[in-house]
VOPAGU-2260 file (C-alpha; in pm, 1 decimal, decimal comma):
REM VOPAGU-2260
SITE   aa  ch    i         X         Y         Z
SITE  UNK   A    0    1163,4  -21114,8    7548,2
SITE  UNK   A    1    1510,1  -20959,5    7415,6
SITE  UNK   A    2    1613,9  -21180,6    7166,8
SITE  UNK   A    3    1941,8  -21318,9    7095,4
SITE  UNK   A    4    2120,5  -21337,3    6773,3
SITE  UNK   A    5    2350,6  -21628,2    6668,1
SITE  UNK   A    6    2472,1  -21737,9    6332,1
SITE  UNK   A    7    2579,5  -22138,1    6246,9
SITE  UNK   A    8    2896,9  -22200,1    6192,2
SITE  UNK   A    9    2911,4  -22440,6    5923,3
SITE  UNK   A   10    2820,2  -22165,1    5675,0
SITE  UNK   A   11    3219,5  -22111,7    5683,8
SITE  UNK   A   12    3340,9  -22445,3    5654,5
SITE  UNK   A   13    3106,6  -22542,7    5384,9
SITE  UNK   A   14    3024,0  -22443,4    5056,7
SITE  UNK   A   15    3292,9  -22140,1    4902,3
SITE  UNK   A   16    3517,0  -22201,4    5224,6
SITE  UNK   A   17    3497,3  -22622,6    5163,8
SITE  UNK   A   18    3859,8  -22629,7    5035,2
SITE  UNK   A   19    3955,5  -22271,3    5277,0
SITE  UNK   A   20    3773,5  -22348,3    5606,3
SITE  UNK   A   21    3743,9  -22004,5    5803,8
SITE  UNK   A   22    3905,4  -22098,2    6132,5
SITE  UNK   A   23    3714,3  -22075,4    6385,0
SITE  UNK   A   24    3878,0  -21834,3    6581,8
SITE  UNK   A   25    3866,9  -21606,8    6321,0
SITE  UNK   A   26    3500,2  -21650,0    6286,9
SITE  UNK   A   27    3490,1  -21562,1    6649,7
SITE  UNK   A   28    3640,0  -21254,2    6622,7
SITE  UNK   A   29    3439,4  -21150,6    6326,8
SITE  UNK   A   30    3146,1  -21232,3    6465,7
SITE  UNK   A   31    3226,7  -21043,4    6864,0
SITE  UNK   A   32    3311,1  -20723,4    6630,9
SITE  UNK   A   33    2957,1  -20733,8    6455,5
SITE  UNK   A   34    2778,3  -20768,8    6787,3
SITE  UNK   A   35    2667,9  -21125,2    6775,1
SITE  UNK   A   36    2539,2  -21278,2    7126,1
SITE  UNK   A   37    2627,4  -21602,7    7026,3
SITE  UNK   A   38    2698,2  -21943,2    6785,1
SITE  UNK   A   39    2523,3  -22226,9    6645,5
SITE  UNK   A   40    2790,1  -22517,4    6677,0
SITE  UNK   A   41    2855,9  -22731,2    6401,3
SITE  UNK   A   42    3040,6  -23050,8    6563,2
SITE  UNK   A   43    3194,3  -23060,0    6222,9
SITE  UNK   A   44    3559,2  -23058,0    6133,5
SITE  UNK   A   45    3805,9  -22838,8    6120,9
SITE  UNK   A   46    3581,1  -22617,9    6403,7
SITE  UNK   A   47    3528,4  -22942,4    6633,4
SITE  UNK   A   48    3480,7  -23244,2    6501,7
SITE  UNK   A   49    3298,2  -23539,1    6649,0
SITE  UNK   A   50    3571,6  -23735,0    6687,1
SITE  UNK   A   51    3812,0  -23431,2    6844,8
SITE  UNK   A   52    3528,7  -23343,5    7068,3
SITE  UNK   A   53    3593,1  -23742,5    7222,4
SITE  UNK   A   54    3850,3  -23555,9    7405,9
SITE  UNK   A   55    3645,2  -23304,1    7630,5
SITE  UNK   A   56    3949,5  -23097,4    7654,9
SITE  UNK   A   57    3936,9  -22933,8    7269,3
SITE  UNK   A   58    3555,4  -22915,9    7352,9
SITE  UNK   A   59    3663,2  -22646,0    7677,9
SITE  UNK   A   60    3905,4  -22508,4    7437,5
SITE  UNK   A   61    3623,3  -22434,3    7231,4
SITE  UNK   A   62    3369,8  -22275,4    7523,8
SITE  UNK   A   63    3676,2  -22102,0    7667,8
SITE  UNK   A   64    3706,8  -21935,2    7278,2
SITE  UNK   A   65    3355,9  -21860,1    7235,7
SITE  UNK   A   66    3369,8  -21683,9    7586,2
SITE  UNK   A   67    3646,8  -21492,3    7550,5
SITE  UNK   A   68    3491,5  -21314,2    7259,4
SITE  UNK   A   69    3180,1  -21321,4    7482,4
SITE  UNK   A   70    2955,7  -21555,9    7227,2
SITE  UNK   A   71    2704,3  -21772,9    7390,8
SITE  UNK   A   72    2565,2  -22134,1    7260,9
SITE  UNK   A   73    2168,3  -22110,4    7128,0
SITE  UNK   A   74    2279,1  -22521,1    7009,7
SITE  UNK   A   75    2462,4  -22736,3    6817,6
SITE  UNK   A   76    2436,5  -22891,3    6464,5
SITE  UNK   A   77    2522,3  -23256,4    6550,1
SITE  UNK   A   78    2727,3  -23476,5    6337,5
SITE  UNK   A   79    2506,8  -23822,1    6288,8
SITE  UNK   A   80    2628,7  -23866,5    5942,2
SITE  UNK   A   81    2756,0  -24212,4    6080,4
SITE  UNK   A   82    2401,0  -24373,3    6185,5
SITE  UNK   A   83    2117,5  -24237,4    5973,9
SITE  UNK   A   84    1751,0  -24309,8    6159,7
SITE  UNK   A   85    1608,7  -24541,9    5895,0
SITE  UNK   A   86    1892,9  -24772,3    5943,0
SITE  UNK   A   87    2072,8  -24722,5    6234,9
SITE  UNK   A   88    2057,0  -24945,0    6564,9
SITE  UNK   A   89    1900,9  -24793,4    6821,4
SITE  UNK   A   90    2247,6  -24893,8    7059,0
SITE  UNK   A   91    2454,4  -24690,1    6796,4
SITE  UNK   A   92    2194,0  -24433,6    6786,7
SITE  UNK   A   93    2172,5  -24343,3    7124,3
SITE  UNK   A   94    2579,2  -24405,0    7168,9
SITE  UNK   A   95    2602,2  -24084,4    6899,7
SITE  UNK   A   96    2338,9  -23851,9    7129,3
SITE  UNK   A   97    2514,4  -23897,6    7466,6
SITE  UNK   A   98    2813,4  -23831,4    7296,1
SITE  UNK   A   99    2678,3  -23434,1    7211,7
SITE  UNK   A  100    2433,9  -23418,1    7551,1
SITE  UNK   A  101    2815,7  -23428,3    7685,9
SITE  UNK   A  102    2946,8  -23157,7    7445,9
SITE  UNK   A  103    2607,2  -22953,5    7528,8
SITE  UNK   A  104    2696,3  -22962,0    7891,5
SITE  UNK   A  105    3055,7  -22785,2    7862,9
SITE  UNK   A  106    2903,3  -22557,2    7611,4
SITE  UNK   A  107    2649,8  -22424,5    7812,4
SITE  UNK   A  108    2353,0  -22528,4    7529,2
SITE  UNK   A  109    2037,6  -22684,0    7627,1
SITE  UNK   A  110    1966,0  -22800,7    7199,0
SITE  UNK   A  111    2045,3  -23092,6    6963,5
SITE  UNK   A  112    1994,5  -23108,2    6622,8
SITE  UNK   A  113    1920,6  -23377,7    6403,5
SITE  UNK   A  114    1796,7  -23458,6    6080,8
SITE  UNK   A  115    1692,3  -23785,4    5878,4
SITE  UNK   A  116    2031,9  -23812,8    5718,2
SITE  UNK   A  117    1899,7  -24043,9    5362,9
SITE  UNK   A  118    1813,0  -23835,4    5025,6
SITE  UNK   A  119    1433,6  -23834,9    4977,3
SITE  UNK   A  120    1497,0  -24022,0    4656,1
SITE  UNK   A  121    1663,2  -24352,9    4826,4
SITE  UNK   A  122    1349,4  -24445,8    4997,4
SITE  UNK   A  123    1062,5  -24531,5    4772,7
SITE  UNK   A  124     681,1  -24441,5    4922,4
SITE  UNK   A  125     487,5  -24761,0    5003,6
SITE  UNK   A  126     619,3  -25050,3    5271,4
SITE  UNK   A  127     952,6  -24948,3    5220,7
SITE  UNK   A  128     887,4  -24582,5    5323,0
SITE  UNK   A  129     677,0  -24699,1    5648,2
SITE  UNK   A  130     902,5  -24894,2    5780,2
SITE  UNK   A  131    1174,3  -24605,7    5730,1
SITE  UNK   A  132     912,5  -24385,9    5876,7
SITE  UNK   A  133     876,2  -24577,3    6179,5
SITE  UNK   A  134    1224,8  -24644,7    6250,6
SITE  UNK   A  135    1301,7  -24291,8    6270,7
SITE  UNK   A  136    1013,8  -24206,6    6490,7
SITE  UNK   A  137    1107,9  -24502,7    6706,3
SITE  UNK   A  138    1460,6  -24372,1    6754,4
SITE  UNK   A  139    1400,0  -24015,1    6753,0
SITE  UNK   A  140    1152,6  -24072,9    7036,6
SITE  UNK   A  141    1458,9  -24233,1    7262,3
SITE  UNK   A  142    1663,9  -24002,2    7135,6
SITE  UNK   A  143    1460,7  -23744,0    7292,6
SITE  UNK   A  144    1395,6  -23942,5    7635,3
SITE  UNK   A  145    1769,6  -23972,4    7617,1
SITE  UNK   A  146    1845,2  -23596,8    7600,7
SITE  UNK   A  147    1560,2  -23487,8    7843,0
SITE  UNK   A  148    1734,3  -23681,8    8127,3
SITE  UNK   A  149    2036,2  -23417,2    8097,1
SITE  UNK   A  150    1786,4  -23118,6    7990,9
SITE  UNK   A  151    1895,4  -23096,1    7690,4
SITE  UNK   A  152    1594,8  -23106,3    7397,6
SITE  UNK   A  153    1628,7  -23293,6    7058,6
SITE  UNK   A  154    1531,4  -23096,0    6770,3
SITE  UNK   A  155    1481,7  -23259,5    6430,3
SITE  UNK   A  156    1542,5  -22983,5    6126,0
SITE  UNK   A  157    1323,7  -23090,1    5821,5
SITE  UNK   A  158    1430,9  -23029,2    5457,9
SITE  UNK   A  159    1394,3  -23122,4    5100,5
SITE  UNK   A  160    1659,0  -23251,3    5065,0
SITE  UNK   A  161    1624,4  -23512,7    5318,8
SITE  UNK   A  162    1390,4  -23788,0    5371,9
SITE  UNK   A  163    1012,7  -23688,9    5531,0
SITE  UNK   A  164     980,8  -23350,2    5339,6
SITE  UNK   A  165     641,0  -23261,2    5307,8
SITE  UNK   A  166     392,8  -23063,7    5505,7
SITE  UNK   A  167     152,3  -23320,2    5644,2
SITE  UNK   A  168     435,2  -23637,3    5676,4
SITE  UNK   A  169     639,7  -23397,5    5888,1
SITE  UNK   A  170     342,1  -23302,8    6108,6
SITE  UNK   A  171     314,0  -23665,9    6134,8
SITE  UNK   A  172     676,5  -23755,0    6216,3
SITE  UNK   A  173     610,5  -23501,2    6526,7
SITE  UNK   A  174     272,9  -23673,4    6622,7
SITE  UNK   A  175     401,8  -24019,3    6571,1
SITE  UNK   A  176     761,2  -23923,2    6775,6
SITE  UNK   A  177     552,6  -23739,9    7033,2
SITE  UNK   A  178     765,3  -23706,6    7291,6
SITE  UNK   A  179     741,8  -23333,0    7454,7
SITE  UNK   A  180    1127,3  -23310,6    7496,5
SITE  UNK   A  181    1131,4  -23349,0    7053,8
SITE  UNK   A  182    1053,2  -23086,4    6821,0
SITE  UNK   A  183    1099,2  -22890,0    6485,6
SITE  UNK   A  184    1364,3  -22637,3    6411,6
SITE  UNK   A  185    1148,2  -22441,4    6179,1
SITE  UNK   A  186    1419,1  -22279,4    5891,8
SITE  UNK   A  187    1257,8  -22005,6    5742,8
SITE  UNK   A  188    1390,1  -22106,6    5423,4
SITE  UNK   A  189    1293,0  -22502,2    5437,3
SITE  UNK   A  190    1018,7  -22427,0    5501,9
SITE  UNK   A  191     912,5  -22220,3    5235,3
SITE  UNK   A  192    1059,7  -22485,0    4985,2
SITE  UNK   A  193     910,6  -22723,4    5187,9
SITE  UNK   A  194     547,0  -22581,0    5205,0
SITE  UNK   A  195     504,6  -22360,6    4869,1
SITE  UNK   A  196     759,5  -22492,5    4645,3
SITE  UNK   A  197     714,0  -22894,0    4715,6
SITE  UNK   A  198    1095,4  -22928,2    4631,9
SITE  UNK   A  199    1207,9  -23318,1    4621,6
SITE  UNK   A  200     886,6  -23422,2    4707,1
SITE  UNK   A  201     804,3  -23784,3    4654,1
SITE  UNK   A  202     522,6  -23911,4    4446,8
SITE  UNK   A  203     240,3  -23587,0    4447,4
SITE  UNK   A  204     367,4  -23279,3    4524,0
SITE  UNK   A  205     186,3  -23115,4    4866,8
SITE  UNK   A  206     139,3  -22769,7    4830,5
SITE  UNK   A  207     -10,5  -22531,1    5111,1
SITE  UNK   A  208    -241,8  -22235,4    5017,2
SITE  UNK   A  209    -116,0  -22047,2    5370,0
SITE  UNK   A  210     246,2  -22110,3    5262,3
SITE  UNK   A  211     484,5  -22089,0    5541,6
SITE  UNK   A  212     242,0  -21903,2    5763,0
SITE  UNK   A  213       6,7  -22197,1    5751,3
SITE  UNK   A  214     307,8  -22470,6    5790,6
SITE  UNK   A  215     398,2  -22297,9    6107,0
SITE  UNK   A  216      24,8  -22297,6    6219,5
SITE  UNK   A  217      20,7  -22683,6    6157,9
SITE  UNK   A  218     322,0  -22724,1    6379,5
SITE  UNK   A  219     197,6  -22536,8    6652,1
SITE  UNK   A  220     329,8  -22661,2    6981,6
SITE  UNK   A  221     595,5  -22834,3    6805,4
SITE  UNK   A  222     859,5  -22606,0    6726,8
SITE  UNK   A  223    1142,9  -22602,1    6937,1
SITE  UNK   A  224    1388,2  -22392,7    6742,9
SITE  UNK   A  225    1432,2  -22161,4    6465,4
SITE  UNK   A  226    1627,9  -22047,0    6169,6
SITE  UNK   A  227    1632,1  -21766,2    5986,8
SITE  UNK   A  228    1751,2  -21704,9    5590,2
SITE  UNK   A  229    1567,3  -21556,7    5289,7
SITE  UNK   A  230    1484,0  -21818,2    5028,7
SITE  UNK   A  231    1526,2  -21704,0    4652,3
SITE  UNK   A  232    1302,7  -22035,7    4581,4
SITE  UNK   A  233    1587,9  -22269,9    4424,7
SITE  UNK   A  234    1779,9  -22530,9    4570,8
SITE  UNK   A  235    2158,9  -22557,1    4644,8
SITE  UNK   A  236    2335,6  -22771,8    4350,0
SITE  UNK   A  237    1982,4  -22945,5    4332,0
SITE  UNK   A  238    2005,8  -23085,5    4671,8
SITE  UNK   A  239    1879,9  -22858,6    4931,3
SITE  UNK   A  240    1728,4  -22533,3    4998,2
SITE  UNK   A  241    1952,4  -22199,8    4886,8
SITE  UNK   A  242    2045,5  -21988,8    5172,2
SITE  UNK   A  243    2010,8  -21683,6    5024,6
SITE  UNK   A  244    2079,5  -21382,4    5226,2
SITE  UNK   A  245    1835,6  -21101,8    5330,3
SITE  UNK   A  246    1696,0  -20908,3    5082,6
SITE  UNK   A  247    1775,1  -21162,4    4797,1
SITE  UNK   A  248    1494,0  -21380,4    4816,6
SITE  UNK   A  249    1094,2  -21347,5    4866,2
SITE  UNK   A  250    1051,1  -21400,9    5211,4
SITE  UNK   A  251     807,5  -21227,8    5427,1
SITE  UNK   A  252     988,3  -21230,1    5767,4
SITE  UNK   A  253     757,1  -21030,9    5977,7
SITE  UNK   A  254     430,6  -21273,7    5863,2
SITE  UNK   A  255     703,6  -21561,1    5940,1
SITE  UNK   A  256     779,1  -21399,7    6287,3
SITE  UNK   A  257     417,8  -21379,4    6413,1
SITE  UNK   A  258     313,8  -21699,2    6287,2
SITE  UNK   A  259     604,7  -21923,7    6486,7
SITE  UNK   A  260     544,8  -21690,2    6801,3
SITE  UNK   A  261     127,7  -21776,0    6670,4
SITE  UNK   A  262     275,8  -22113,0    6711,9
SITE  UNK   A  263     440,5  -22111,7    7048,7
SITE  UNK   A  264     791,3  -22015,5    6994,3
SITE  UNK   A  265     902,5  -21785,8    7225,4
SITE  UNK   A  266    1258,2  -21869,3    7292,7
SITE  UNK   A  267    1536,6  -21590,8    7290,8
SITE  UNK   A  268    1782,2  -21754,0    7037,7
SITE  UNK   A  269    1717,9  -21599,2    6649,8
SITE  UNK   A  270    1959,6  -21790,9    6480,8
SITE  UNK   A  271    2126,8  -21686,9    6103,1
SITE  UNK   A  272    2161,4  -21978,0    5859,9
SITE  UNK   A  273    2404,2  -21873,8    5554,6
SITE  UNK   A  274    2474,9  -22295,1    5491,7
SITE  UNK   A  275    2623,8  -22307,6    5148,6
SITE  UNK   A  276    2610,0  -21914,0    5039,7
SITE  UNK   A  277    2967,0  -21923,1    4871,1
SITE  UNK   A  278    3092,2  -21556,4    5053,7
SITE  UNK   A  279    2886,9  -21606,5    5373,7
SITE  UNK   A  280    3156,2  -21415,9    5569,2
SITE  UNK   A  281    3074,6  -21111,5    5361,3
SITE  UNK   A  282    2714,0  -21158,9    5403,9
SITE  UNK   A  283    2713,4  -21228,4    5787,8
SITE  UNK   A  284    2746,6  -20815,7    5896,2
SITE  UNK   A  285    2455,5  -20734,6    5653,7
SITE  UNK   A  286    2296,2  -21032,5    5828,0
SITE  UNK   A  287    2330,3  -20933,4    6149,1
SITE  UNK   A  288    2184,3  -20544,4    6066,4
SITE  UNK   A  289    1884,5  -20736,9    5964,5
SITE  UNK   A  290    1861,2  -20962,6    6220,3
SITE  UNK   A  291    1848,6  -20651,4    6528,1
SITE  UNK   A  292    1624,0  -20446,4    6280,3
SITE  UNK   A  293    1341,0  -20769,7    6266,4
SITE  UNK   A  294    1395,1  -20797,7    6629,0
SITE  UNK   A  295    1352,8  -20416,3    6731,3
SITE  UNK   A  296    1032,8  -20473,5    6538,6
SITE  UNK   A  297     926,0  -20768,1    6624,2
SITE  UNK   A  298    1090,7  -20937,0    6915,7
């Protein structure tokens, strides 16, 4: 299958651009002059914000921009800074996800994605951690019922620096969720911080032999969606894993590539991640060259 190649668009409100957001049509017509097929939609602000997308017109503004510069959708990042699993209702929960099934419909995207929201260090391992645990597998499996009624899949992105971060607990999140409309996005880079490095790890660090190859191998069946960004094995002002670009890190991306597809992921969307890299804009063309070369080679 020809595969697609989309970049997220938070990498340009975030990190060097957080006080000089790259509008977003401007990041459109960057990215239609280096070729992209498409976005990964943050529903943050200034691009679209959760609360601007209440009125579906600005979200048609936004498809009709996109289109005109003939960029497709592979999903959106969704905002659900406002009811984090462990804690939220369920009510409130599910109020946020119908809220960006409706923004995936006028976008033409069929993919949510979520995340556990709460630091890894605010939720201590024991009864406390459990019940956290459960929660979130409670609501993410509604969440993904939810979704599924409109076609649209829930995909939870696991990272260091977020609670459930290693190997075998997020293999177990996926088990104990199991709902086949859920799955992983599987970020080159988290994961390799995730499996080799054991960054933010609670309690004993878990460590995998087969690296990132094996973590994929573990989630087999489970990964929904995908991320790709080199990983120069440090973490982003101590938080989360550096998005370093191509070339600057110690990735292995053809070993990565044949162990997701090992693990059934066969989708057409290759997204770019450059979250946080302080000149992403200058980074995205160089990106994008390695993106189509990986893909002539491997897709």
């Amino acid at each position: 299958m020809a595969k697609k190649i989309s970049v997220g668009t938070w990498a340009y409100i975030w990190g060097g651009y957080s006080d000089k957001p790259v509008a977003l049509p401007e990041v459109a017509k960057k990215l239609q002059e280096y070729k992209f097929d498409g976005v990964e939609l943050g529903i943050f602000a200034p691009h679209l914000s959760l609360e601007d997308a209440a009125d579906l017109n600005k979200v048609r503004e936004v498809k009709k921009l996109l289109d005109d510069h003939g960029l497709g959708v592979s999903g959106i990042a969704a905002d659900f800074g406002a009811v984090p699993p462990p804690y939220a209702s369920l009510p409130d929960y599910i109020d946020v996800v119908l809220k960006h099934v409706e923004i995936c419909q006028i976008l033409g995207t069929n993919k949510i994605r979520t995340d556990t929201i709460v630091d890894p260090d605010k939720i201590p391992l024991g009864p406390d951690y459990e019940k956290a645990f459960w929660r979130t597998a409670h609501l993410f499996r509604i969440a993904s019922d939810v979704a599924g009624k409109h076609g649209i899949k829930f995909i939870w992105e696991f990272e260091p620096g977020f609670f459930v971060n290693k190997p075998s607990e997020i293999v177990r999140m996926c088990n104990a969720v199991g709902h086949p409309n859920f799955g992983v996005l599987f970020d080159s880079c988290h994961a390799h911080m995730v499996a080799v490095i054991g960054a933010r790890q609670p309690g004993e660090k878990e460590i995998l032999p087969g690296g990132v190859v094996q973590f994929a191998h573990m989630l087999t069946g489970w990964i929904k969606h995908v991320h790709f960004i080199d990983s120069d094995e440090t973490l982003h002002d101590g938080h989360t894993s550096t998005h370093a670009p191509f070339g600057q890190g110690v990735l292995n991306f053809g070993e990565i590539v044949k162990a997701i597809e090992d693990a059934g992921y066969h989708d057409e969307w290759w997204p770019i991640d450059l979250c946080f890299w302080a000149s992403a804009l200058e980074a995205t063309g160089p990106a994008k060259k390695f993106m189509d070369e990986l893909a002539a080679a491997h897709g």
